[in-house]
C-alpha positions as CSV (number, residue, x, y, z in Angstrom):
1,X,104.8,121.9,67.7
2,X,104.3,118.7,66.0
3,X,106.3,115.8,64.1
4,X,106.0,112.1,62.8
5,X,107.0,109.4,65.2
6,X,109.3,108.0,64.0
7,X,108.3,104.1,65.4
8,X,104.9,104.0,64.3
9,X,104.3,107.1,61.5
10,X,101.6,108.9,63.8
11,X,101.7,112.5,63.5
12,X,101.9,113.8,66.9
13,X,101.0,117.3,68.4
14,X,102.6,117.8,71.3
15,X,99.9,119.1,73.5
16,X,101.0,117.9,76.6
17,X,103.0,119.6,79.5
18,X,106.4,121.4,78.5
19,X,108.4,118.6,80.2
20,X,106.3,115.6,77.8
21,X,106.6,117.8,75.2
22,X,110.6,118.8,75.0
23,X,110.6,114.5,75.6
24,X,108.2,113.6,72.9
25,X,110.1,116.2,70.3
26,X,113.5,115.3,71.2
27,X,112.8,111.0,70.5
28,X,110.5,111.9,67.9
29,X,108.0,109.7,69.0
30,X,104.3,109.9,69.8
31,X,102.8,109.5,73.2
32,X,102.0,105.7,72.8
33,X,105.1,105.2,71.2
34,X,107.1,106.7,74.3
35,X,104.8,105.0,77.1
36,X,107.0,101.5,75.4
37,X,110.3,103.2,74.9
38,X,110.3,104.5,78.7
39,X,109.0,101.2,79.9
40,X,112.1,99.7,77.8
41,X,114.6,102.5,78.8
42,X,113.7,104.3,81.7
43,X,116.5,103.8,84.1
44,X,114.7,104.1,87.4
45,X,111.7,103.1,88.1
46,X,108.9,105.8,88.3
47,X,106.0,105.0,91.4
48,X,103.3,103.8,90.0
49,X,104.6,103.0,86.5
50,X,105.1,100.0,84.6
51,X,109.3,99.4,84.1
52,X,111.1,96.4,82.9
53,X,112.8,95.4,85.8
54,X,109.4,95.3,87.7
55,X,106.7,93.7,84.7
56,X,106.1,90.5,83.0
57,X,104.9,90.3,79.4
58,X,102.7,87.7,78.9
59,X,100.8,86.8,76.1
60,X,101.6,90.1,74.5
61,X,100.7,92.2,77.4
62,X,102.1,94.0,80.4
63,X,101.3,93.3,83.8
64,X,103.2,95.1,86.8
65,X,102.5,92.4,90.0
66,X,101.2,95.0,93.1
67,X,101.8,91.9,96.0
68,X,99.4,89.8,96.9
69,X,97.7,90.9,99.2
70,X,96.8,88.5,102.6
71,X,93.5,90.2,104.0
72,X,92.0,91.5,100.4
73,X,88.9,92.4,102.3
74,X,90.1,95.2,104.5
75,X,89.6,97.6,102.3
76,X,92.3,98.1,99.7
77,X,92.1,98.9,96.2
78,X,93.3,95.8,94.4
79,X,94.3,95.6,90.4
80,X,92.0,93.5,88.6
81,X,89.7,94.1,91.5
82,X,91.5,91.1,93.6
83,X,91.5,88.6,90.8
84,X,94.1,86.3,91.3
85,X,96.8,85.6,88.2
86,X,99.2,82.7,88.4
87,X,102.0,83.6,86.6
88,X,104.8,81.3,85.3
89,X,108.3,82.7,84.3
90,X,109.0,81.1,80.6
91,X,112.6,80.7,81.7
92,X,111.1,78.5,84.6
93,X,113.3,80.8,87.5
94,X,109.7,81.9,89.6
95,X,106.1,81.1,89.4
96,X,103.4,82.7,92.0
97,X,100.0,83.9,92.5
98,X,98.7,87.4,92.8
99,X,95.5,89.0,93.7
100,X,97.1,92.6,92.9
101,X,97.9,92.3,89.4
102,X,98.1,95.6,87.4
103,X,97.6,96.0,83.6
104,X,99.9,98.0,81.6
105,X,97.9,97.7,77.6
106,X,98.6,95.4,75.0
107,X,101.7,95.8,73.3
108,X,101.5,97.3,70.0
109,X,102.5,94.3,67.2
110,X,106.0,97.1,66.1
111,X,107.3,97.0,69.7
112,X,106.4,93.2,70.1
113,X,110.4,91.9,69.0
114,X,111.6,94.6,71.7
115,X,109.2,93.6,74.3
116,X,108.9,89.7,74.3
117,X,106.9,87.7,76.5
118,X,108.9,86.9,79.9
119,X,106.1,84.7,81.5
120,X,102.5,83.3,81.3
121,X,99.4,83.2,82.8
122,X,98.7,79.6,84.0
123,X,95.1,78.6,84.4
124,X,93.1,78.5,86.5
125,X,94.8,80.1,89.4
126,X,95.0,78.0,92.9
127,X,92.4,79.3,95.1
């Protein structure tokens, strides 16, 4: 089973489990191509998934804030390894530091008009 995507022209396979599968076929899109449409149109957010209502997108990329975390040394695993990001919203409503930050990929250039930056990364980060 295979088709074009119909966002970015890749030819895609569909090698994936039935459920990804019946999904990919039935947008017509490849697997990178649906990673931006669910992040755009999933309507409840999946654990351990980037979502719109949860992300920022700043400077062209997604990052999905875990909460910092008070006592990084007890033993948790920490996005980014415990580096701490100092985020800005661009509409000026929050601004805070995280040690917890998770990456969710550059966003390709044809989904960067659907999926704008909401904030930036203000350096250096308070300590």
């Amino acid at each position: 089973m295979s088709h074009t995507c119909v966002k970015c022209g890749d030819q895609e396979e569909c090698h994936y489990n039935e459920k990804t599968s019946a999904d990919l076929t039935a947008r017509q899109l490849c697997f990178s191509c649906d990673f931006y449409w669910r992040f755009l149109n999933d309507p409840v957010k999946t654990p351990n998934r980037h979502h719109h209502s949860t992300a920022v997108v700043a400077g062209g990329n997604i990052y999905t804030d875990g909460g910092n975390v008070e006592n990084p040394g007890d033993g948790r695993f920490l996005g980014f390894a415990g580096h701490r990001f100092h985020f800005r919203m661009l509409d000026g409503s929050r601004e805070w530091v995280s040690n917890n930050v998770w990456h969710g990929g550059e966003i390709p250039q044809i989904w960067r008009d659907e999926i704008p930056d909401t904030a930036e990364i203000v350096r250096p980060a308070p300590v």
